[in-house]
C-alpha positions as CSV (number, residue, x, y, z in Angstrom):
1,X,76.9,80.7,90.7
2,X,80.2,82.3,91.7
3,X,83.5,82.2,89.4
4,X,86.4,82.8,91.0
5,X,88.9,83.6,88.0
6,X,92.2,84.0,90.2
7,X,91.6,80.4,91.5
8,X,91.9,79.3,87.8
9,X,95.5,79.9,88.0
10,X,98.5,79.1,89.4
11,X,101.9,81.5,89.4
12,X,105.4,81.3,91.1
13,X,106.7,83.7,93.4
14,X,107.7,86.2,90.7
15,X,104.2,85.9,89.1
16,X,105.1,84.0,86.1
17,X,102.5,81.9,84.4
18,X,103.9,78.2,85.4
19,X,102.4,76.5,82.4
20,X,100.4,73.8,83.9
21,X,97.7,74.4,81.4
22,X,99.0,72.4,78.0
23,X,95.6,71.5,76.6
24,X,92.5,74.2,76.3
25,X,88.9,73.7,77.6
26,X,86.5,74.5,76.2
27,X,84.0,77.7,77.3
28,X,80.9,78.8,75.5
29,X,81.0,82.7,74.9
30,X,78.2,83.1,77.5
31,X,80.3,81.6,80.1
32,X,83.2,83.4,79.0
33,X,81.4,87.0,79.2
34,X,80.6,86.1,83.1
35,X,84.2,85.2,83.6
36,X,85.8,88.6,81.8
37,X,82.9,90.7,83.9
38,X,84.2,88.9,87.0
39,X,88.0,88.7,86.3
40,X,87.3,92.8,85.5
41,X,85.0,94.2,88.5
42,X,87.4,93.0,91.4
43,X,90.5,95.0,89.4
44,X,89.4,98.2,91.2
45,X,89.6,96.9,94.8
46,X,93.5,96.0,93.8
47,X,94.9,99.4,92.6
48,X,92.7,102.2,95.0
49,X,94.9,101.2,98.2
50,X,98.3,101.6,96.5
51,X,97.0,104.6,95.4
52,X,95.9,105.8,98.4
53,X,99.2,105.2,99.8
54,X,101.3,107.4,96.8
55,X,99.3,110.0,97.8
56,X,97.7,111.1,94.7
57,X,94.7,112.5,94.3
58,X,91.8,111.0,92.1
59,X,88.1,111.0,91.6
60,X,87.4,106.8,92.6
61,X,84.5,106.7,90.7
62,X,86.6,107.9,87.6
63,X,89.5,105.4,88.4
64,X,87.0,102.7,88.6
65,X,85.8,103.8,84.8
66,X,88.7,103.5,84.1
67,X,90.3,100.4,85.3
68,X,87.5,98.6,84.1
69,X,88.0,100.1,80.5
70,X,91.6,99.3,80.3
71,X,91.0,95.6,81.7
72,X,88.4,94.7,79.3
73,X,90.9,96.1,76.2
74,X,93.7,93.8,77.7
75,X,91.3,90.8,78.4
76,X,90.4,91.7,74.4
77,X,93.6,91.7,73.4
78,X,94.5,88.4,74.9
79,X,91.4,86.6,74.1
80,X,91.9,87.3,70.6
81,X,95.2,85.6,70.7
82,X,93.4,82.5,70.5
83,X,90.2,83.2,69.3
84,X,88.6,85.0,65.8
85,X,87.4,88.4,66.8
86,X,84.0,88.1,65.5
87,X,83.6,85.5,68.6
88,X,85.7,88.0,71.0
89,X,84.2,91.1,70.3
90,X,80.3,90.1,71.2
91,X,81.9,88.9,74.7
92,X,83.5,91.9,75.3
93,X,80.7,94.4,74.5
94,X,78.3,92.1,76.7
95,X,80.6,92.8,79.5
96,X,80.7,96.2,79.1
97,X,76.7,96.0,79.2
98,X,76.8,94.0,82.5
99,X,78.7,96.7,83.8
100,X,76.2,99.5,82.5
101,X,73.2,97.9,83.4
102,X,74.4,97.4,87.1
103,X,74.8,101.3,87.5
104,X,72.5,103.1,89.7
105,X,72.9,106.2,88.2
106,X,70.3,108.2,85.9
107,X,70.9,108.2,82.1
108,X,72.9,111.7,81.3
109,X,75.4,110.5,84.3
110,X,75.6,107.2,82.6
111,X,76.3,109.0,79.3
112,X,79.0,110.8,81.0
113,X,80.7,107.2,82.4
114,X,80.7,105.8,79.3
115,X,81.9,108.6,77.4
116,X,85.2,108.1,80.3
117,X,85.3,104.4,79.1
118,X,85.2,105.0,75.9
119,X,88.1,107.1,76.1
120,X,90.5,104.8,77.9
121,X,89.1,101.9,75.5
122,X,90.7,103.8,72.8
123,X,93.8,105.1,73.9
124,X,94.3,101.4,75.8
125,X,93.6,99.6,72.5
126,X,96.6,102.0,70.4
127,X,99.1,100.5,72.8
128,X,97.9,96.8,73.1
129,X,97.0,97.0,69.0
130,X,100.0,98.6,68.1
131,X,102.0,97.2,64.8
132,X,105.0,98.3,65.8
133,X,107.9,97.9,68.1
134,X,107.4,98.8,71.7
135,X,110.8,99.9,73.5
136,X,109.3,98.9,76.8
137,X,106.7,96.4,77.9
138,X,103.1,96.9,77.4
139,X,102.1,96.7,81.1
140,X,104.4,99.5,81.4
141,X,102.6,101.6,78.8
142,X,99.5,100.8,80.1
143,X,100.4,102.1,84.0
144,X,101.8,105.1,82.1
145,X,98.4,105.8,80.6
146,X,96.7,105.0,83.3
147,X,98.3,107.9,85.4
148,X,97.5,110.1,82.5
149,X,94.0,109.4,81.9
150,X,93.7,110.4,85.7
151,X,95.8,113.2,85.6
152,X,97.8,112.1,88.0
153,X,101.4,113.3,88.4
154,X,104.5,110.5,87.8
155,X,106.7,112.7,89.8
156,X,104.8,112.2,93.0
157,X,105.2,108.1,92.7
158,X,108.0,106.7,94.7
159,X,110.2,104.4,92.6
160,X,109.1,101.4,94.8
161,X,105.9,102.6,94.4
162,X,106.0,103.2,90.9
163,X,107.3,98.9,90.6
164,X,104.1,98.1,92.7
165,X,102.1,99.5,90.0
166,X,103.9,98.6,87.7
167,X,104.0,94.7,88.9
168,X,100.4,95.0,89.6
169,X,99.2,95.7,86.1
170,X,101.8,93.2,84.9
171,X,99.0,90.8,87.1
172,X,96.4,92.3,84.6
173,X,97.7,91.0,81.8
174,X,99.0,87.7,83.6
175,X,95.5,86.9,84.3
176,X,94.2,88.1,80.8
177,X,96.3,85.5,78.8
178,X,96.0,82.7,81.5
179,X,92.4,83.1,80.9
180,X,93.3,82.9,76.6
181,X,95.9,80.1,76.8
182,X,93.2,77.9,79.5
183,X,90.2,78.1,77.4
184,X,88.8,77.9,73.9
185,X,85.6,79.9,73.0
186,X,83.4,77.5,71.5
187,X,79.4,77.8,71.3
188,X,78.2,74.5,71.2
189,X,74.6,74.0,69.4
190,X,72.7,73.5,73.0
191,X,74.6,76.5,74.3
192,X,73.4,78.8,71.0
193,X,70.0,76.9,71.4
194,X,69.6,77.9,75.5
195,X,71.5,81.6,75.0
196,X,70.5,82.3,78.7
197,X,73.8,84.3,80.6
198,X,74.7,83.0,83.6
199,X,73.0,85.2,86.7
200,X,75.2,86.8,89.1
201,X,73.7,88.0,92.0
202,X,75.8,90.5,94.2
């Protein structure tokens, strides 16, 4: 079984979120893990070409960390919008275990990866947690620290460059909280009863 997340939803031209979704669904948390896992893994195929085309230069396997980390904080933060944390946070440390136990890598490397995710986790979560008053928009924060978690030099980023970034993690959180304000998390008595996640096989 195959979810395709960005089919979920529909945007105008500019991106906004067109509000054709009044009344939520409802998802059990297992469902909900596969579609935060698949929502996050295709993030990294989005940002490495734009990228590529500033110029800068990065290690992809830490940008990959990384993008993941900082998609799974923002799918976090939006999910619990609309849901209690104690359902939220067991989703998103599931898919952060999808994504360890699909590394081929030996166990100090994998030490190494999460200690990199870990990072960005935190640093992501004191923007998107904040409790007080951003002077600029989130997304923009977050493309700010994304640059600085991969030491990667603003000054080299083209202003229309910099907007395609910019715009693109704007998508991140677009998706995040069209995924919140479409679905409900709730684990039905059959769903707690068959507690079997749905198999992906790539």
């Amino acid at each position: 079984m195959t979810i395709d997340v960005i089919s979920f939803f529909c945007y105008n031209k500019n991106g906004d979120d067109m509000g054709w979704f009044t009344n939520k669904k409802e998802m059990s948390s297992n469902t909900m893990t596969s579609v935060v896992y698949e929502s996050v893994r295709v993030r990294n195929s989005e940002i490495e070409p734009i990228l590529d085309r500033t110029g800068a230069i990065y290690d992809p396997v830490e940008n990959q960390l990384v993008v993941m980390a900082i998609n799974f904080e923002i799918m976090n933060w939006a999910l619990k919008k609309g849901n209690p944390k104690e359902i939220v946070n067991p989703i998103i440390e599931a898919s952060y275990q999808k994504i360890f136990n699909n590394l081929r890598v030996d166990e100090n490397t994998k030490r190494e990866y999460e200690k990199i995710m870990v990072n960005a986790k935190e640093k992501a979560d004191e923007i998107l947690f904040s409790r007080f008053k951003q002077r600029v928009p989130k997304y923009v924060l977050i493309y700010m620290l994304l640059l600085e978690l991969e030491d990667i030099k603003e000054s080299i980023i083209e202003s229309s460059m910099r907007k395609e970034l910019e715009m693109l993690v704007n998508g991140w959180f677009q998706v995040a909280e069209a995924i919140n304000n479409e679905y409900k998390i709730v684990d039905r008595e059959e769903d707690l009863e068959k507690n079997k996640p749905i198999d992906f096989d790539f």
